[in-house]
matplotlib code that plots the C-alpha trace (Angstrom):
import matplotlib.pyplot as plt

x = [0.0, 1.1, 2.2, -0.9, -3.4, -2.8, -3.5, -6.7, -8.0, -6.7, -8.5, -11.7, -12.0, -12.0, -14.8, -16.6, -16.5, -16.7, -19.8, -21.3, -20.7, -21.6, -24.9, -25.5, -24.4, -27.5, -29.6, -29.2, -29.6, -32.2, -35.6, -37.3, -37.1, -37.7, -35.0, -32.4, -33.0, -32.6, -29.2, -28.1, -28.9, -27.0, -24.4, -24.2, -24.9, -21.7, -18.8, -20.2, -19.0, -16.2, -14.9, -16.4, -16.0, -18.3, -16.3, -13.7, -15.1, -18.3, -18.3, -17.8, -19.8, -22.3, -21.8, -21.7, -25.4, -26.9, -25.4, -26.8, -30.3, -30.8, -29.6, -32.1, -34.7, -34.1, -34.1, -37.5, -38.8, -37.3, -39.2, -42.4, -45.3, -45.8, -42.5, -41.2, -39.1, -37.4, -36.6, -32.5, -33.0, -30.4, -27.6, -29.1, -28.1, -24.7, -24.0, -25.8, -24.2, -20.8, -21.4, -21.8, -19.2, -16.5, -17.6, -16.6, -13.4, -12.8, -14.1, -11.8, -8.7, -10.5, -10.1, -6.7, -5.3, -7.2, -5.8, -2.4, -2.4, -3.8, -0.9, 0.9, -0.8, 0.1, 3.7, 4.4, 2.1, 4.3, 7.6, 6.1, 5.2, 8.9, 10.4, 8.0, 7.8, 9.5, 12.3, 11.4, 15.2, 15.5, 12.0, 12.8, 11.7, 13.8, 14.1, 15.3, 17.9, 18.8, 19.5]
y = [0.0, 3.4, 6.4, 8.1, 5.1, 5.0, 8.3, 8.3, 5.8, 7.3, 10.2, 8.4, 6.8, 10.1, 11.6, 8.1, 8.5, 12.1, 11.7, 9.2, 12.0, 14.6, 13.0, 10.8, 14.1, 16.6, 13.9, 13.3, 16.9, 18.0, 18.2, 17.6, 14.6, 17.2, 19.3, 16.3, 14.8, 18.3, 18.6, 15.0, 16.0, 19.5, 17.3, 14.7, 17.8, 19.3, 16.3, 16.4, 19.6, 19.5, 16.7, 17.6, 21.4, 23.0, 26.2, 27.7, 27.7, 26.1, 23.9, 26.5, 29.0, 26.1, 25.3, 29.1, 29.2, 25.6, 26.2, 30.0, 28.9, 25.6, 28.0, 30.5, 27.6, 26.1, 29.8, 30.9, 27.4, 28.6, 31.9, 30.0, 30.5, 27.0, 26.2, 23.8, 25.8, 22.8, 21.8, 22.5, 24.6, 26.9, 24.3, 21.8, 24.7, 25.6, 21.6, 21.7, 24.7, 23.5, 20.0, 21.6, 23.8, 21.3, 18.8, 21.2, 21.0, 17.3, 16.6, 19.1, 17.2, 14.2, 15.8, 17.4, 14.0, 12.2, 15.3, 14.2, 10.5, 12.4, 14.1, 10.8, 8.4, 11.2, 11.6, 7.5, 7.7, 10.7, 8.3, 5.4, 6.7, 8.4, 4.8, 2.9, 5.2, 4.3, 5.8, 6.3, 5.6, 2.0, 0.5, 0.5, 1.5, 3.6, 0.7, -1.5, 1.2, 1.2, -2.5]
z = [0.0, -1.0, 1.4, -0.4, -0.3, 3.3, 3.6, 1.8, 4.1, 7.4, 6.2, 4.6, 8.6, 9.9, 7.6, 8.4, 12.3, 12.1, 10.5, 12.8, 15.7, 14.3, 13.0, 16.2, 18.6, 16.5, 16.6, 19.8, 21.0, 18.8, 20.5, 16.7, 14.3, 11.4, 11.8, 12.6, 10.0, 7.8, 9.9, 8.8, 5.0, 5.7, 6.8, 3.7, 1.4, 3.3, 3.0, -1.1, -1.7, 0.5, -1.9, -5.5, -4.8, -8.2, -7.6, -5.0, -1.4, -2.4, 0.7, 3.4, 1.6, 1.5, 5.2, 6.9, 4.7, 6.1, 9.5, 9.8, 8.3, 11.0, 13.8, 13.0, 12.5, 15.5, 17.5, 15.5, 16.8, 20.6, 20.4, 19.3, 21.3, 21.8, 21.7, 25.3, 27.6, 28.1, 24.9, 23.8, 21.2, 21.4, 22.2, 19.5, 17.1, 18.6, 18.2, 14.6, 12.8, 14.7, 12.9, 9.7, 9.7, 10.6, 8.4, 5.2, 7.4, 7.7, 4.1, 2.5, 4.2, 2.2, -1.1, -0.4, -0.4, -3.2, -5.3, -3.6, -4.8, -8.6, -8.9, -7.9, -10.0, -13.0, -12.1, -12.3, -15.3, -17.2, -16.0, -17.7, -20.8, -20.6, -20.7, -22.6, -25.6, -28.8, -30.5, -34.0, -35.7, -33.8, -33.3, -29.6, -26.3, -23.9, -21.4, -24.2, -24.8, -21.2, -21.4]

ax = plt.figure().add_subplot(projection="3d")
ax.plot(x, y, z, "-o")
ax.set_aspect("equal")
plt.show()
């Protein structure tokens, strides 16, 4: 296994698990099933552009929106009149927009290293082309030169 592959993976079980907890954790503290489950798609929508990135920033541009718009659902839903004074509104969006925000984090240190092992994969692949192309005079191949 590569230096690279091994990173990729290291990093691929850190997205995984911080995933999990930061899923599990808003779901957890979130007094409504609705907005939980809004949080977990915020989430997934999140670690997507953190790795496919459409244009510069998109995922924390993304992830300041989503997390600014479920903290000011969840403190609309606080300030209801019906709303449960019990209920943990306010920390379920301190633990929400936290969630969202550091996933763009953790997903970006995903796609910094699958560009990594790219530009890996094309320096071995310029290096092999290099030696196995032909030379037009002989017929032969660089290696065969080398030989």
């Amino acid at each position: 296994m590569s230096e690279y592959t091994r990173e990729i993976w290291i990093r691929t079980v850190i997205l995984a698990l911080w995933l999990a907890l930061a899923i599990g954790g808003v779901s957890a503290v979130d007094p409504e099933r609705d907005t939980a489950a809004v949080a977990a798609v915020l989430i997934a929508l999140t670690v997507g552009l953190s790795i496919l990135r459409p244009f510069p920033l998109s995922h924390l541009v993304f992830a300041a929106l989503a997390a600014g718009a479920y903290a000011a659902v969840q403190g609309l839903r606080a300030l209801a009149e019906n709303a449960d004074p019990e209920a943990p509104y306010i920390p379920a969006a301190a633990a929400g927009a936290f969630a969202i925000v550091f996933t763009a984090i953790v997903g970006d240190l995903l796609r910094e290293a699958l560009l990594g092992y790219d530009e890996e994969l094309d320096a071995r692949a310029r290096v092999i082309e290099e030696i196995e192309s032909v030379d037009p005079r002989t017929g032969a191949t660089k290696s065969q030169h080398a030989d």
